[in-house]
N, C-alpha and C positions, 0 to 999 in steps of 0.2 A: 931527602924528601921521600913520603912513602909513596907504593904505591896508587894508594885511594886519594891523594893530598893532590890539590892544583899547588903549583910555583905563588910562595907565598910575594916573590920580589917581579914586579911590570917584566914581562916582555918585551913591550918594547918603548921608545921613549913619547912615544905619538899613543895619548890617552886612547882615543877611537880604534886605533890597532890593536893598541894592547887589547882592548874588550874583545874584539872582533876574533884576537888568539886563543884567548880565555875562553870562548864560546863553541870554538872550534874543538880542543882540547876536551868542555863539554859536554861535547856530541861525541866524540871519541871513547869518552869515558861510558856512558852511556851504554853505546852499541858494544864496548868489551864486557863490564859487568854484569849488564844487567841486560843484553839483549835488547835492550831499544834503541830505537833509530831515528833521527830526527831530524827535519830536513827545513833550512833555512828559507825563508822568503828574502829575498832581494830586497824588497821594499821594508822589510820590518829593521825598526831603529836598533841598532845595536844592544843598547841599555835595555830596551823591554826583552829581545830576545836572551840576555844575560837574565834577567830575573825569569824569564819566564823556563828557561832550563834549568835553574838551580832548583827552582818548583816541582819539575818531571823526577828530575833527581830524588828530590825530598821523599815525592811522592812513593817513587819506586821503589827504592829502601826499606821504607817503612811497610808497601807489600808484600816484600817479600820474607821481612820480619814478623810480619803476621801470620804467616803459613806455619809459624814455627809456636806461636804464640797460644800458650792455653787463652781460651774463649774466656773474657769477662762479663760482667752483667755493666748497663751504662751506670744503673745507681752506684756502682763502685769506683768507676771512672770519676766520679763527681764528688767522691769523698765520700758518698752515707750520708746528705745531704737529712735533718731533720725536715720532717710534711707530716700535713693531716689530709685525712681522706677526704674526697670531694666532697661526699655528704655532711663533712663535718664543716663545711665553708659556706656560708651566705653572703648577697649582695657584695660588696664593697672585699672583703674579705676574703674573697672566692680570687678575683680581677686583681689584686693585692698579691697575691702569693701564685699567681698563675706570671703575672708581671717578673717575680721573682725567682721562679724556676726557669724561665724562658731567656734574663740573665744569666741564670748559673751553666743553662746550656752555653749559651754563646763565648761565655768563658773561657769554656773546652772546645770553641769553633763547632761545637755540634746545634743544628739548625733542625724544627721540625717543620715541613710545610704541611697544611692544609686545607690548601688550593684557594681560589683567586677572587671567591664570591661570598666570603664569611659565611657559607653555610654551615659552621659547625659552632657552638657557642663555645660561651669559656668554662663552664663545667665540663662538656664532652673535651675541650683541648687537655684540661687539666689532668682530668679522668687518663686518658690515655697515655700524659707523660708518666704521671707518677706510678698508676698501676699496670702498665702494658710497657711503655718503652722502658722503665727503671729496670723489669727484670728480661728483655733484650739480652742477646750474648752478643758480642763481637771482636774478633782478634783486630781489628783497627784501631790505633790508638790515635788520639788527636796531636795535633802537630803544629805548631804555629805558621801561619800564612796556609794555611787550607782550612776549609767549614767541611765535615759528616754532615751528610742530609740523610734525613729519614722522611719521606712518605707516609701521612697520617694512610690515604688511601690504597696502598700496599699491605698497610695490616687488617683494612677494611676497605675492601674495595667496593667502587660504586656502581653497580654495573649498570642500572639507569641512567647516570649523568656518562659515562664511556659508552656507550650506545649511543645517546643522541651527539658528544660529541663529532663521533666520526659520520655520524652522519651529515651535521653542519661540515665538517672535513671536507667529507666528498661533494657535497654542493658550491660550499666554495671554491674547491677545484675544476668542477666541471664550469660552471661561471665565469671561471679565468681563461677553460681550454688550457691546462695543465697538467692533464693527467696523464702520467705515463706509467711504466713500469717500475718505476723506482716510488711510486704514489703507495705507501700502507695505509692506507685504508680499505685496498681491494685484496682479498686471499687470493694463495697460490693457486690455488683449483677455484673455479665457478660451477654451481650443478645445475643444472635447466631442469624445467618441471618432468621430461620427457627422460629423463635422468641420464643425457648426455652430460658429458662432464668437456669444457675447454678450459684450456689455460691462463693463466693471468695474462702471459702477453698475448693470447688470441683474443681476449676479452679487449684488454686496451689497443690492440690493432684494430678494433671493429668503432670503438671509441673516439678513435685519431682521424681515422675516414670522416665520420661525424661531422668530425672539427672540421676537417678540412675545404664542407659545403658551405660553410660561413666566415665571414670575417671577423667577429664576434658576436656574444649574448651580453643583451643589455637590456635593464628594466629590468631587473631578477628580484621576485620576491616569491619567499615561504614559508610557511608553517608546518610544526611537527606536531603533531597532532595525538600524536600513540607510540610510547615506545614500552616495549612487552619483551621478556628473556625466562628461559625455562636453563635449567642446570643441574648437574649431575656431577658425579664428586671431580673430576677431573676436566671436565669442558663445558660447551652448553651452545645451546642455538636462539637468536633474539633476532626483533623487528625492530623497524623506525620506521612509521608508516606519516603521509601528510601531503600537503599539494603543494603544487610548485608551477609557480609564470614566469617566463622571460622571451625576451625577446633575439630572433635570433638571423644577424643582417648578413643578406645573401652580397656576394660581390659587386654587383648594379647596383646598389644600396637599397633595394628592399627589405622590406621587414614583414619575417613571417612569426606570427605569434604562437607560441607554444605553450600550455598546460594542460595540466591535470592530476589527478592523485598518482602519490609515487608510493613506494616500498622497497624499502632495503631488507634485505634477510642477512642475517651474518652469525659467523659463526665466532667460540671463541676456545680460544687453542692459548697455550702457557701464557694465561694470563691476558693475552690481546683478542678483543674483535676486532674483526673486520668481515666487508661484504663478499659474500659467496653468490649471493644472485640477488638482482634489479629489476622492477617494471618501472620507470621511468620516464616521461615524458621527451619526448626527442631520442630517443635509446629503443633499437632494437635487435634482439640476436639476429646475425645475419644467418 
């Protein structure tokens, strides 16, 4: 038997064993080769844990063969698939061959999302397979039992609709009384107008106090009203401005009513916003 090779003949004579040695062996193999380590749940059934390490496996392999691997283009991956340009597709004929490249990805387990509210049609989907992601490079090859995602919004990003997300983010967390340190939506640093500067966890320790004069908030409703972002080649600073009610019950069960107009300021750093400073309803610097 070689090295890289599991024992082609059972372990042992008890199915459930035998898996549970093969799994083990694994995870050994693993953490020798390739440096990963992986640690079993108790409760997880044997057979999904067997498949689901043969997958880590696969996975790791093939990254590490890619380090090594000259960069391809995806249209090569797919064979040099024949297309016509978007402009050259109308109605029916457009939805036809957008259908058909979106096949031929999945073929190769490569998947393009984007995102979750059909805001982009099927010219702009097609548009960017064939002219944007076809000349794509990537040392990743496809592999059976794993899907490549690509991100329509990574090569165009939205920063309108990622702004107001986090801002719905952060109000559904505070809503919840959830917010702690480990919450990204809030930056490392916070700057006050005063241009004091405290830290994430001062900011959420002043936050938690908050929480902790109420039982919960209920009755929560808002609207965003204005979201606005200025940018510069490498970062940029935006709003999410709009009003905000809920209600917010003290321990004896009273209920004291809370609103008015809010503003998140945030900043955006490799890629991600998040808030840097708040006015806020129920929220103040202490």
């Amino acid at each position: 038997m070689k090295n890289n090779e599991l024992p082609d003949q059972p372990l042992s004579d008890d199915p459930e064993e035998n898996l549970r040695m093969e799994n083990e062996l694994l995870r050994l193999k693993l953490k020798a080769e390739l440096g990963g380590d992986s640690h079993s749940s108790g409760n997880l059934p044997p057979e999904i844990e067997n498949e689901f390490l043969k997958n880590v496996m696969a996975f790791e392999q093939n990254f590490a063969k890619a380090k090594d691997q000259k960069p391809v283009k995806v249209y090569d991956l797919l064979g040099k698939p024949d297309f016509k340009k978007s402009e050259d597709l109308k109605g029916e004929e457009l939805e036809k061959a957008l259908e058909e490249i979106i096949d031929l990805l999945a073929e190769k387990n490569i998947e393009v999302y984007f995102g979750d509210d059909n805001e982009y049609d099927s010219r702009t989907r097609y548009h960017f397979i064939t002219e944007e992601l076809f000349d794509h490079e990537t040392t990743f090859m496809p592999m059976p039992g794993m899907t490549t995602h690509y991100d329509y919004e990574e090569f165009h990003p939205n920063h309108r609709k990622d702004i107001q997300r986090r801002a719905e983010d952060f109000l559904s967390e505070w809503f919840k009384q959830s917010i702690d340190e480990r919450c990204w939506e809030l930056a490392d640093q916070f700057i006050l107008p005063d241009r004091q500067i405290l830290t994430k966890a001062e900011v959420v320790a002043q936050i938690k106090r908050i929480f902790e004069a109420y039982t919960s908030f209920t009755d929560e409703k808002y609207k965003i009203i204005d979201v606005g972002f200025q940018l510069d080649e490498y970062s940029g600073v935006g709003h999410a401005e709009g009003v905000v009610k809920y209600d917010a019950i003290l321990e004896n069960g009273e209920t004291v009513r809370i609103g008015g107009p809010f503003k998140l300021y945030m900043t955006l750093e490799t890629g991600w916003w998040s808030i840097f400073h708040m006015i806020f309803p129920g929220f103040k610097y202490a």
